[in-house]
RODO-2510 file (C-alpha; in nm, 4 decimals, decimal comma):
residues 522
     n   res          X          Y          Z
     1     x     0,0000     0,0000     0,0000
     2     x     0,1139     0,2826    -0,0992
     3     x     0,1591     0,6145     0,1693
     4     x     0,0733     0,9405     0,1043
     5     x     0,3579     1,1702     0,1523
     6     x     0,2849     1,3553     0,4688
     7     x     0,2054     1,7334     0,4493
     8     x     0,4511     2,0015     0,5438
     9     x     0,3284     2,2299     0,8430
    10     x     0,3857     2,5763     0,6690
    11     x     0,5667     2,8563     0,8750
    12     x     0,4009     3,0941     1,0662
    13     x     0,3621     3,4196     0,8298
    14     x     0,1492     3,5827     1,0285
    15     x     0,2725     3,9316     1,2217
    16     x     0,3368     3,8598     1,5850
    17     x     0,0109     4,0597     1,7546
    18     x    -0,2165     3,8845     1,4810
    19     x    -0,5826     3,9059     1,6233
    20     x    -0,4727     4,1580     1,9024
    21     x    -0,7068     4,5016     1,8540
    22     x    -0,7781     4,8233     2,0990
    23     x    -1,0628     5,0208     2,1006
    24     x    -1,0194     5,3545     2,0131
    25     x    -1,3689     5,5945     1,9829
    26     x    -1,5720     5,2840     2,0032
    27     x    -1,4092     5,0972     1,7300
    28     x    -1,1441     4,8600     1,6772
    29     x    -0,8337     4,8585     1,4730
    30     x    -0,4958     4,6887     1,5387
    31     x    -0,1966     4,7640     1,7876
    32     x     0,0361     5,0172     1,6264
    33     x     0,4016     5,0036     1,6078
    34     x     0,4451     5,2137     1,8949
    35     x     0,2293     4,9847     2,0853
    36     x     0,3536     4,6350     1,9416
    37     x     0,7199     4,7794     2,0444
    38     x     0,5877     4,8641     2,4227
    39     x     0,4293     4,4766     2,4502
    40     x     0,7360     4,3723     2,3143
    41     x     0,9486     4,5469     2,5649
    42     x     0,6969     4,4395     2,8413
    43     x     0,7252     4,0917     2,7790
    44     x     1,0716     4,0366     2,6918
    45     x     1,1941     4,0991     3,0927
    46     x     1,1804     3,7894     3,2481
    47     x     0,9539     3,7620     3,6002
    48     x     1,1004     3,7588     3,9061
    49     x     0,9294     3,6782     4,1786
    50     x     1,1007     3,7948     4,4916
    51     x     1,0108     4,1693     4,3681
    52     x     0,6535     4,0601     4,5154
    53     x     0,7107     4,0802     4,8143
    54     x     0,6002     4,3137     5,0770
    55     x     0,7906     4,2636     5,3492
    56     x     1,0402     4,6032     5,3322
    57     x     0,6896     4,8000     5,3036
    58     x     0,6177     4,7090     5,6625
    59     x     0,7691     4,9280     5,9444
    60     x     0,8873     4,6933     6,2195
    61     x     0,7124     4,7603     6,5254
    62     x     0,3945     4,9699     6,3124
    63     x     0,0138     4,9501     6,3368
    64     x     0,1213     4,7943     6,0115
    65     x     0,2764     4,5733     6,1120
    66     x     0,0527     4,4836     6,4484
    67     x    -0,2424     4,4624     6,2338
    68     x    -0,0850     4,2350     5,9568
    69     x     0,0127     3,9861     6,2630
    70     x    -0,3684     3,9364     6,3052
    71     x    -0,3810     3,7278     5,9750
    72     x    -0,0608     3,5633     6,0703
    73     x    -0,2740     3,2529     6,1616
    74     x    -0,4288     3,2257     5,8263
    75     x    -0,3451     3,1542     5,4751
    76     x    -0,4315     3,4874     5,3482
    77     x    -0,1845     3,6741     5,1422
    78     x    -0,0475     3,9824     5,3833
    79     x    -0,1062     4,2102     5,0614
    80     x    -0,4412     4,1829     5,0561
    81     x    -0,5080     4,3020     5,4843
    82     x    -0,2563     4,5479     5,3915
    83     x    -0,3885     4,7723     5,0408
    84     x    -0,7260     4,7420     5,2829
    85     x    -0,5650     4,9274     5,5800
    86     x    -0,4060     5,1838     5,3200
    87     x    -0,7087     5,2432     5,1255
    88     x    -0,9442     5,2920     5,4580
    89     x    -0,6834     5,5191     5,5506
    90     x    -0,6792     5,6980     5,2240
    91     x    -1,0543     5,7348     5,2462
    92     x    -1,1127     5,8223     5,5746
    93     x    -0,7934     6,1354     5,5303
    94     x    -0,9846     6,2201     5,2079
    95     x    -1,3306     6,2268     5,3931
    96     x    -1,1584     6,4084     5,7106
    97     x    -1,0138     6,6947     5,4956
    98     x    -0,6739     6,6115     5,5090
    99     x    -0,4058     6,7259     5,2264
   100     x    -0,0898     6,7561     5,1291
   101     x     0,1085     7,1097     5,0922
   102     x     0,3709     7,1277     4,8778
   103     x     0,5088     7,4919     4,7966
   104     x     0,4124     7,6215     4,4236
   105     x     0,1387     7,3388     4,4072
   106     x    -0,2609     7,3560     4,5119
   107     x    -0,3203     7,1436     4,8349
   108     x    -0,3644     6,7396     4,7411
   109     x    -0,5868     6,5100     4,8750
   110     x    -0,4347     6,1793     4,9794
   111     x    -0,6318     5,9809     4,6905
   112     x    -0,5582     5,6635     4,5852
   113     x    -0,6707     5,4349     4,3156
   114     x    -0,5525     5,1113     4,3788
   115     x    -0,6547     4,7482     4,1661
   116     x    -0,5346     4,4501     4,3681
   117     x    -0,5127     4,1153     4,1752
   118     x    -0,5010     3,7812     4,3847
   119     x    -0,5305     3,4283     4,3093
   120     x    -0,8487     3,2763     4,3202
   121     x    -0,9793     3,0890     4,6231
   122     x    -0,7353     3,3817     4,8374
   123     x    -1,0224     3,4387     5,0640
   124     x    -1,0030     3,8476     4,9311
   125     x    -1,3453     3,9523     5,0357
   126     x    -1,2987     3,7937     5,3653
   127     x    -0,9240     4,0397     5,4080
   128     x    -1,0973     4,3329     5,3276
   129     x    -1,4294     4,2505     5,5770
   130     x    -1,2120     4,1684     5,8265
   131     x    -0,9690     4,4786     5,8444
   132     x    -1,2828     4,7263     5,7577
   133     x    -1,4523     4,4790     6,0675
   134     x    -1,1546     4,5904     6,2672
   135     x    -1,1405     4,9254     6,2456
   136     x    -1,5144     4,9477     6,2341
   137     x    -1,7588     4,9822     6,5677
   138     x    -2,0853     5,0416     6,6150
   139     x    -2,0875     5,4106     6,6287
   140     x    -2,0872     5,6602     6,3559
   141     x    -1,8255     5,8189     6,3904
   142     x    -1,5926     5,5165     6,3362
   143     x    -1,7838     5,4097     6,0180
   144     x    -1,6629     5,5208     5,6501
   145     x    -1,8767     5,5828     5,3882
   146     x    -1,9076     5,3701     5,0784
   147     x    -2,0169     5,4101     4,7478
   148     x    -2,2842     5,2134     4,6890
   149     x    -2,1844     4,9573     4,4049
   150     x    -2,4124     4,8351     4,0441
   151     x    -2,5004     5,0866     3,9022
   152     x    -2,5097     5,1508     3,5334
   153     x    -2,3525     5,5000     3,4064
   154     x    -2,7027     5,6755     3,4580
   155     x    -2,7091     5,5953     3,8177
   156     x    -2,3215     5,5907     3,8643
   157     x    -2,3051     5,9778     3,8079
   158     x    -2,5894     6,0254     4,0890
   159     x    -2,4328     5,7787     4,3481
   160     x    -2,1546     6,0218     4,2800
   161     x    -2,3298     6,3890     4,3759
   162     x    -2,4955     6,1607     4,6355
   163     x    -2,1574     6,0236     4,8033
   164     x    -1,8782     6,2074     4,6667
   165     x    -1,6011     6,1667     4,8711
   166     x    -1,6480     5,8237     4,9510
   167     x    -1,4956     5,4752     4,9559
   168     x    -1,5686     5,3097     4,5823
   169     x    -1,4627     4,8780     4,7224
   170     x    -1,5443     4,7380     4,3330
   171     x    -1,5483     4,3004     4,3811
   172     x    -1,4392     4,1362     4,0496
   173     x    -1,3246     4,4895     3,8907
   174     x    -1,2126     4,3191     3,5461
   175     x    -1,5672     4,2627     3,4737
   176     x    -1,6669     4,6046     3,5984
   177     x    -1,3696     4,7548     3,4071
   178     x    -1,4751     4,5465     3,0672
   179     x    -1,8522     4,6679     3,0856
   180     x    -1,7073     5,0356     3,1111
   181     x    -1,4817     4,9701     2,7669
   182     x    -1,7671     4,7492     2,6296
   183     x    -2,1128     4,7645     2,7327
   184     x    -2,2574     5,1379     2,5849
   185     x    -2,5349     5,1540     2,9116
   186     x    -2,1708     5,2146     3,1122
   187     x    -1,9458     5,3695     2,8554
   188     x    -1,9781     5,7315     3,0162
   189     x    -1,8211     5,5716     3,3690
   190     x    -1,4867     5,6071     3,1786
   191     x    -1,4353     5,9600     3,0716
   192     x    -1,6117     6,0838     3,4132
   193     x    -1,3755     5,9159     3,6050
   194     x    -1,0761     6,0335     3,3838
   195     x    -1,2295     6,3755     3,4805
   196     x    -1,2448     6,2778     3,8295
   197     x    -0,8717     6,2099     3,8523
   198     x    -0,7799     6,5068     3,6734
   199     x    -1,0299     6,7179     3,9030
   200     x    -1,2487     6,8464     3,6774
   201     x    -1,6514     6,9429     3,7323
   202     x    -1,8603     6,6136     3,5542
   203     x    -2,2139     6,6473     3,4149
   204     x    -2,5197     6,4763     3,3035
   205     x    -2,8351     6,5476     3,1714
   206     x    -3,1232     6,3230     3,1844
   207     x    -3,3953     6,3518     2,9218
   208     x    -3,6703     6,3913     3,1939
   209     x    -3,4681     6,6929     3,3375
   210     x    -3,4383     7,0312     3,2090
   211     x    -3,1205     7,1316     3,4491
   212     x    -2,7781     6,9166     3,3832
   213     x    -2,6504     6,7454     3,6934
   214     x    -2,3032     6,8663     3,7527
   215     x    -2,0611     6,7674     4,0069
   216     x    -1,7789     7,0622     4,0897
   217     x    -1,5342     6,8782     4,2752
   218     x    -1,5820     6,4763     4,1715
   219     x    -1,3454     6,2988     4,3915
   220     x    -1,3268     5,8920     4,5798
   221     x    -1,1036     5,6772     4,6829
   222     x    -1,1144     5,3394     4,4584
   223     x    -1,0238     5,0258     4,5018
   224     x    -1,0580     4,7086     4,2850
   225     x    -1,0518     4,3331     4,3803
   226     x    -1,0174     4,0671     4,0731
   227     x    -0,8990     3,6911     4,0482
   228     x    -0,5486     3,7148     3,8843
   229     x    -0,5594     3,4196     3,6564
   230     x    -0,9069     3,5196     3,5147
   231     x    -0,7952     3,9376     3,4776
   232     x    -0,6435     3,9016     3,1193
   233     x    -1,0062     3,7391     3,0226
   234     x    -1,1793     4,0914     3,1231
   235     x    -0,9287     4,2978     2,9993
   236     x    -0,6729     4,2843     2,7281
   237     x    -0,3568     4,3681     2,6954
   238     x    -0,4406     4,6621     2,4318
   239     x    -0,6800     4,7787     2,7191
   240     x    -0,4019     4,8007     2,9544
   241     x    -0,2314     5,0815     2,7114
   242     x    -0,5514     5,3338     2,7124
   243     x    -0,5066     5,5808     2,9343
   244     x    -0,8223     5,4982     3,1372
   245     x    -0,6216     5,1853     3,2704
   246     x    -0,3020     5,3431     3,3780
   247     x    -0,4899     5,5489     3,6069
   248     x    -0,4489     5,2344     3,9086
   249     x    -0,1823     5,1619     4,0494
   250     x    -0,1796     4,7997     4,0319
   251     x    -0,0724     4,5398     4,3315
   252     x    -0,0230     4,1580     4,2372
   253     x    -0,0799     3,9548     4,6103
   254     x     0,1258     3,6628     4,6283
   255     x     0,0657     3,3411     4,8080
   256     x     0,2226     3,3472     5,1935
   257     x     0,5077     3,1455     5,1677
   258     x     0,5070     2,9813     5,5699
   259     x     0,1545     2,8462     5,4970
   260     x    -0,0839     2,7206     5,2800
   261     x    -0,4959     2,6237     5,3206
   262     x    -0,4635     2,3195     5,5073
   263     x    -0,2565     2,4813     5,8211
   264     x    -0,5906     2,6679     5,8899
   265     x    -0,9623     2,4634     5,8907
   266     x    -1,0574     2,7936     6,0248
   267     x    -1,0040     3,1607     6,0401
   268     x    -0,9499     3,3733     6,3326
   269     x    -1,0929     3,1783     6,5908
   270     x    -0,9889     3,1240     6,9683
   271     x    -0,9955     3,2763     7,2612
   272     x    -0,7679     3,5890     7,2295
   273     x    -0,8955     3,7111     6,8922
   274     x    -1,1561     3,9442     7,0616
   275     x    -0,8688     4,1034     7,2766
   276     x    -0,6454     4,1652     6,9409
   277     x    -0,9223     4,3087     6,7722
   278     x    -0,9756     4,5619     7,0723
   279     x    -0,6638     4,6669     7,0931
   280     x    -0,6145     4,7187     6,7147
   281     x    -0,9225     4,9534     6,7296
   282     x    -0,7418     5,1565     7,0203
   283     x    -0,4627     5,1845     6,8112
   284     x    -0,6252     5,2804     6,4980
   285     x    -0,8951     5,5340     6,7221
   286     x    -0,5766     5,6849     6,8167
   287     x    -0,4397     5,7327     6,5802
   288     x    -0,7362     5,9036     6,4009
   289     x    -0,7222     6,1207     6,7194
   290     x    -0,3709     6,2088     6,6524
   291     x    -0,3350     6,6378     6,6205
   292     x    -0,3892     6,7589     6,2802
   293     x    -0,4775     6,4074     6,1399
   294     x    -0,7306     6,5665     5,9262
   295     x    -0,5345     6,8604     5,8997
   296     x    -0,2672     7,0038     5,6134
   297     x     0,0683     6,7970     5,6357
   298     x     0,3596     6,9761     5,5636
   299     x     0,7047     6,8838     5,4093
   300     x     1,0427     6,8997     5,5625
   301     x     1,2952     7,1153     5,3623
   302     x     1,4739     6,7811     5,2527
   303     x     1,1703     6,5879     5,1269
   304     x     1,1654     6,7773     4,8071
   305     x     1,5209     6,7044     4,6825
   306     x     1,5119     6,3313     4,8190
   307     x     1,2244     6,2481     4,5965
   308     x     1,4103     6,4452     4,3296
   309     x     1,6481     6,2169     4,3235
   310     x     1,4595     5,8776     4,3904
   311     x     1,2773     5,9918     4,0328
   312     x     1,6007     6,0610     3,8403
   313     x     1,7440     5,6998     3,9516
   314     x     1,4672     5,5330     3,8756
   315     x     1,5639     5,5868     3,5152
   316     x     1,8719     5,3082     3,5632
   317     x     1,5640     5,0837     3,6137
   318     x     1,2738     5,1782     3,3976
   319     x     1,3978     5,4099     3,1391
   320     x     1,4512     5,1439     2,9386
   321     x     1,0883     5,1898     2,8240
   322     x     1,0238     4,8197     2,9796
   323     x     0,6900     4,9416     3,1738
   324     x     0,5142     5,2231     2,9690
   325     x     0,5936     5,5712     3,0552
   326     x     0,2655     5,6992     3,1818
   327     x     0,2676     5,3982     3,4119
   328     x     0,5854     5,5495     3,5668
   329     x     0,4735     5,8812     3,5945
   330     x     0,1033     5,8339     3,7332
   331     x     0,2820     5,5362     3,9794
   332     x     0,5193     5,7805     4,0654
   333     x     0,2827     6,0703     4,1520
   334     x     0,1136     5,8729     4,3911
   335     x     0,3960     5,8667     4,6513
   336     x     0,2400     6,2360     4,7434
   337     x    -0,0624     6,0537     4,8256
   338     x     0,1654     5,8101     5,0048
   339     x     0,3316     6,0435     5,2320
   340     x     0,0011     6,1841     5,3997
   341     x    -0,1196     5,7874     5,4636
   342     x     0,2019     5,6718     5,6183
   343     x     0,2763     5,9177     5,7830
   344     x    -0,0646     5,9060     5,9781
   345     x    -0,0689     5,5245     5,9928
   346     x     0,3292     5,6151     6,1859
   347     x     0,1782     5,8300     6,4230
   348     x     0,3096     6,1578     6,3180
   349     x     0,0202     6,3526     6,1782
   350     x     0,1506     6,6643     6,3878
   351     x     0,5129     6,6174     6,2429
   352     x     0,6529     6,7698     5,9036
   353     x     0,6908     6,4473     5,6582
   354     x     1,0629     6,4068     5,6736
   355     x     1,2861     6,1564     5,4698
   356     x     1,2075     5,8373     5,6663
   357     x     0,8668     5,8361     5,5722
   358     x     0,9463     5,9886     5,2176
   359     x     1,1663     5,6820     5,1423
   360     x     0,8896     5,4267     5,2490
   361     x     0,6675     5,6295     5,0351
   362     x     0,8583     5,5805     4,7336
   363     x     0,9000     5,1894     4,8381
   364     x     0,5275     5,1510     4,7521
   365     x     0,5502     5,3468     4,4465
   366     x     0,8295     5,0951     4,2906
   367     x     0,6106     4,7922     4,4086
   368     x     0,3538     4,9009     4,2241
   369     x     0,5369     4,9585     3,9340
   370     x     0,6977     4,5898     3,9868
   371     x     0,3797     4,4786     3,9683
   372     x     0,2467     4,6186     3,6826
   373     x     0,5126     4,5229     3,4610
   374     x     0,4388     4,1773     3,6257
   375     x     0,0823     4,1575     3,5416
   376     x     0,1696     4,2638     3,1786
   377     x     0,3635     4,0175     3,0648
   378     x     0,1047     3,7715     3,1796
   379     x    -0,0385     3,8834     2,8191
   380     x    -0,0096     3,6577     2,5693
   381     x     0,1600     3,3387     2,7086
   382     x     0,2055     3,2204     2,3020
   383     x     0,3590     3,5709     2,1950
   384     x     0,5704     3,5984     2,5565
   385     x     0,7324     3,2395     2,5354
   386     x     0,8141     3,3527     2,1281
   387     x     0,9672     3,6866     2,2480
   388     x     1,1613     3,5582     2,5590
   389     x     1,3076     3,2541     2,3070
   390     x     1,4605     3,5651     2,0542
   391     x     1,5689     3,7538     2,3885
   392     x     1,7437     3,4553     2,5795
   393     x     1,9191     3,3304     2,2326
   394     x     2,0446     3,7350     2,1885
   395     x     2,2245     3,7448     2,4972
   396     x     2,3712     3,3913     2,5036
   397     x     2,5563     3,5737     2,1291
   398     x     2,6229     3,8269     2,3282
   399     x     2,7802     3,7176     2,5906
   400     x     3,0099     3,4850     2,3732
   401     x     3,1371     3,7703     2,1403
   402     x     2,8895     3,8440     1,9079
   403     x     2,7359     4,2369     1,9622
   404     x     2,5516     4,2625     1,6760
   405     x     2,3103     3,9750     1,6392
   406     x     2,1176     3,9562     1,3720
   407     x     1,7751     3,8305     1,2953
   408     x     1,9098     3,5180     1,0549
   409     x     2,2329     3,4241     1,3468
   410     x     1,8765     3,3748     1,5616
   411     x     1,7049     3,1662     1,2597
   412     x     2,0202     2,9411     1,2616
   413     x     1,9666     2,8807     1,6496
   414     x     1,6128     2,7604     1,6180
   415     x     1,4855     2,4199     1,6009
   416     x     1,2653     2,3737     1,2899
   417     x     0,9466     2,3474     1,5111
   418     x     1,0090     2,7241     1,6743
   419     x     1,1019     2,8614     1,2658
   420     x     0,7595     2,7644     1,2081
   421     x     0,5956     2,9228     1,4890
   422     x     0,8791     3,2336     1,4729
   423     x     0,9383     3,3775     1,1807
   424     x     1,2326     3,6077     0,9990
   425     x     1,0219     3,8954     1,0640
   426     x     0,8963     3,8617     1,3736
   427     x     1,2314     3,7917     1,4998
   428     x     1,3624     4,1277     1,3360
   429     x     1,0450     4,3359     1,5436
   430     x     1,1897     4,1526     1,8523
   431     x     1,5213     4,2386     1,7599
   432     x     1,4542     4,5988     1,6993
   433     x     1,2961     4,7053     2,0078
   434     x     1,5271     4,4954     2,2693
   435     x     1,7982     4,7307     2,0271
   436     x     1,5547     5,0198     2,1591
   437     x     1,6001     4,8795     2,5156
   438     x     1,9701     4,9461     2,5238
   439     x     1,9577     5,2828     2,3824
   440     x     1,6438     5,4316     2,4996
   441     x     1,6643     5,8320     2,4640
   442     x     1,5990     5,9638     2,8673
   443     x     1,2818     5,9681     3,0346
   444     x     1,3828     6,1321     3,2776
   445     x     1,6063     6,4328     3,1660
   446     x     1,9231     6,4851     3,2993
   447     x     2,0364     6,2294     3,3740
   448     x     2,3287     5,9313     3,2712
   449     x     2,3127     5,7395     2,9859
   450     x     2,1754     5,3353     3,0613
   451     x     2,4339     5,1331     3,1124
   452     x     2,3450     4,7989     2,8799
   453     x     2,4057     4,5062     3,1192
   454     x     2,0370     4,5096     3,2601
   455     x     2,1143     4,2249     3,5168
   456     x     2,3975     4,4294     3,6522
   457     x     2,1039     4,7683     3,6930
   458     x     1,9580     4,5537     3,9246
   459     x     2,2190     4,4581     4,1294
   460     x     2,3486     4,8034     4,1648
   461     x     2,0019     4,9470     4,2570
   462     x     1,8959     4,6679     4,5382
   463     x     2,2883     4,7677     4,6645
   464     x     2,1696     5,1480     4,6976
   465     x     1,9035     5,0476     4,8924
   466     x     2,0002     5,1411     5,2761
   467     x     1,9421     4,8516     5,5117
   468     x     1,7662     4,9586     5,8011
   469     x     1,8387     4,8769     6,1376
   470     x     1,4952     4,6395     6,2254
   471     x     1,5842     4,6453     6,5715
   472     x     1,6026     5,0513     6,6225
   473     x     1,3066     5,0848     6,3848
   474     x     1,0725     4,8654     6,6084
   475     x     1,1492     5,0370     6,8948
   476     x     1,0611     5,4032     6,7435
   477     x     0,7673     5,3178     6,6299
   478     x     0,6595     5,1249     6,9403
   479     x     0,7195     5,4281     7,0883
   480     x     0,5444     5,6601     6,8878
   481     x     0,2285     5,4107     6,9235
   482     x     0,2400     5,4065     7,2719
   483     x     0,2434     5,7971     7,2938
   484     x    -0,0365     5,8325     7,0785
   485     x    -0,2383     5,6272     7,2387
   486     x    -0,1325     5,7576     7,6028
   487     x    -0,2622     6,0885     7,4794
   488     x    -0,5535     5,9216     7,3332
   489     x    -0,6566     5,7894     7,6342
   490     x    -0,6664     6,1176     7,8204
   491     x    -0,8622     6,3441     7,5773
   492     x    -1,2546     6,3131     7,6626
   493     x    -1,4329     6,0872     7,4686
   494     x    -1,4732     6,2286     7,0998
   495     x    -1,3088     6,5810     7,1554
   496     x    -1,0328     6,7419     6,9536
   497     x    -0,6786     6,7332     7,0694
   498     x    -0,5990     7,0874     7,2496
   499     x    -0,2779     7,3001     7,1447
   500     x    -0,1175     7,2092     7,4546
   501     x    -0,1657     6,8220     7,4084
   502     x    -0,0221     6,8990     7,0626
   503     x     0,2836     7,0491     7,2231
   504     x     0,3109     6,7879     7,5285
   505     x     0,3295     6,5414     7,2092
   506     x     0,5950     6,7222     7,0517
   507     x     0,7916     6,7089     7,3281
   508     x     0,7799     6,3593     7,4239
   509     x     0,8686     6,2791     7,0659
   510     x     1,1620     6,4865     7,0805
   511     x     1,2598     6,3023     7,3386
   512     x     1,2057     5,9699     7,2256
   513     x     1,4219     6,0843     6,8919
   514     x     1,6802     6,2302     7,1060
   515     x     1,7422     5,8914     7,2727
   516     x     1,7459     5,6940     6,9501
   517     x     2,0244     5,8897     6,8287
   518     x     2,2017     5,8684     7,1111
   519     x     2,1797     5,4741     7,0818
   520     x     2,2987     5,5293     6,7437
   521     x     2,5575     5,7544     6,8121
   522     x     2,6931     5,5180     7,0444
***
């Protein structure tokens, strides 16, 4: 019998984002090259997971920290307790009146807009009802106000005049966030928020109204919860380059590491959980007592050059056009947001914000870009396993000699199974923009030219970081808890702190800073 000559699988002619549109003014059309060339870049850095972690954005010895002990006995990723606390916080600044005065610039609230992506069956609604079930008690003045969730765009803008101000806590955001791009009953949500976060009056007019609904001063605190895995399905990559998008900062929880789901047949259980929660609720009534809480927080004269300079290094890292510009730059404006919220969570509302709170602001503000260039080059696994094959096979040349390696020296080094799925061409658009990578023009102006050897970027920035001392930090800000609640404890029940309890505080910190540098001094 004779066989048929088997059939030749034909190679893959097809441009790499084949299939992969945006929406632009309702309609679609494909990625561009400036956007291919920013996926590209995205995807070619390979993941590494230790940047995850969240362990030098929690001050030893903190309410921070105290409150992230309470989950300790759990399997709950610490992220999750912890964007809670800084988002309540954020709200209930926002809602108090508190801002942020920088010379030359109008007074900023301490708004956040935070998505936080966790893997499913990580018990996230449970995090978040805990920590708001924490800080909550029965009385009003402890409770913050939410925006009531579900609504279509119609209703959205009236929940709005109705709570502005308030708390937005969106469950399973991706879907929200793809109805928004997608669905035309909730297609004005989108350019009213982009309003919103660029302060500007919104308005609506109903057809049973003769007078437009307009809101002035449209301003929340938002934060999202989504599944990680499932994200991607809800919103595409092309979606993550419109601008509406890159207005989150974005935080990827990881899995605890100590534990796993069957340490812990139950939650927060036993017989000293109602003690912990108490004195959590001290602590964080305290601290919402502090003086000036919900007032205007100043800068120390240093603050101003110190972040100066954190932004002009960060070019060594993400220059390179890796993570999209206007990621960097909205990321990186929310560290003003971040020095009014930790510096009230530290106790020191009544303090200028001084470098050591500064430097734990930026902290957050790199984790968040860490984890946005994370949860982008979970695009694609297809097109990120092509691009990362072209990458790894470039600097394995490289390193043996060759500078300049070309798209057909990368041809010759795949099997015949990857030519087919990688072509000549694709190869040269990977080729191009990790070319781009090495020569980027600046981001940030004024400042040195990228070195090329990316692995050795890293090393040198994790070697600029300053290692505190853990065991000096836990004992000032032990200290600083314990002072705010001893003062706590002695103003009458719900009054304002007097100018003289402002200056007893003052004093006792001075103290407690004066002995710390004596211990450091020696």
């Amino acid at each position: 019998m004779t066989q048929k000559p088997s059939k030749k699988t034909k190679p893959n002619t097809a441009p790499l984002f084949t299939g992969v549109t945006t929406l632009e003014k309702g309609k679609k059309r494909p990625l561009n090259e400036l956007e291919q060339s920013t996926v590209i870049a995205m995807l070619s850095i390979k993941e590494r997971p230790d940047v995850l972690s969240i362990d030098h954005l929690v001050p030893k010895g903190s309410f921070i920290e105290r409150l992230l002990g309470f989950f300790k006995e759990s399997d709950i990723s610490y992220a999750l307790p912890l964007w809670q606390l800084i988002m309540l916080s954020a709200s209930i600044l926002t809602q108090g009146g508190a801002t942020l005065s920088i010379p030359g610039m109008k007074e900023k609230r301490p708004i956040l807009w935070t998505i936080v992506l966790a893997p499913s069956g990580s018990s996230k609604t449970l995090a978040t009802d805990t920590v708001t079930d924490i800080l909550s008690d029965d009385g009003e003045e402890s409770n913050i106000a939410m925006f009531p969730n579900g609504g279509t765009d119609a209703q959205w803008i009236i929940d709005l005049d109705e709570n502005n101000g308030t708390y937005v806590l969106q469950d399973e955001v991706g879907q929200w966030i793809e109805k928004v791009l997608k669905d035309a009953t909730y297609a004005r949500i989108k350019p009213w928020m982009l309003d919103s976060y660029s302060h500007k009056p919104i308005s609506n007019r109903l057809k049973s109204e003769n007078q437009k609904l307009t809101i002035e001063d449209p301003h929340f605190t938002f934060m999202g919860l989504s599944v990680r895995e499932t994200w991607k399905d809800n919103v595409n990559a092309a979606s993550m380059l419109d601008g509406f998008c890159q207005r989150f900062n974005y935080v990827m929880a990881p899995p605890r590491e100590d534990t796993d789901m069957f340490d812990h047949f139950l939650y927060f259980v036993g017989e000293n959980v109602g003690k912990q929660k108490a004195e959590l609720f001290e602590i964080w009534n305290a601290l919402r007592h502090q003086p000036e809480a919900m007032g205007v927080y100043q800068i120390d004269k240093d603050v101003m050059p110190y972040l100066d300079n954190w932004w002009s290094s960060l070019r060594a890292q993400w220059g390179s056009g890796a993570l999209p510009a206007s990621f960097i730059r909205r990321t990186g404006f929310s560290v003003l947001s971040y020095l009014v919220i930790l510096q009230f969570l530290l106790g020191r509302s009544r303090r200028p914000i001084d470098i050591e709170t500064a430097e734990l602001a930026t902290k957050y503000a790199e984790f968040h870009m860490e984890c946005a260039l994370t949860m982008m080059r979970e695009y694609g696994d297809k097109t990120s396993g092509q691009i990362q094959k072209v990458a790894a096979l470039r600097t394995e040349m490289q390193a043996k000699g060759n500078p300049k390696v070309s798209a057909r020296d990368i041809q010759r080094r795949l099997s015949a199974n990857q030519r087919r799925e990688i072509s000549t061409d694709m190869t040269k658009q990977i080729l191009a923009v990790l070319e781009r990578l090495e020569i980027q023009p600046d981001l940030f102006e004024g400042v040195a030219d990228t070195p090329k050897d990316k692995s050795s970027l890293l090393q040198a920035r994790h070697q600029k970081i300053q290692v505190r001392d853990q065991q000096r930090e836990a004992w000032r800000n032990r200290a600083r808890i314990r002072k705010v609640r001893d003062l706590y404890k002695q103003q009458p029940p719900k009054s304002v702190p007097m100018e003289h309890d402002q200056q007893e505080l003052s004093e006792r910190e001075d103290h407690v800073i004066d002995i710390t540098e004596r211990i450091k001094n020696g």
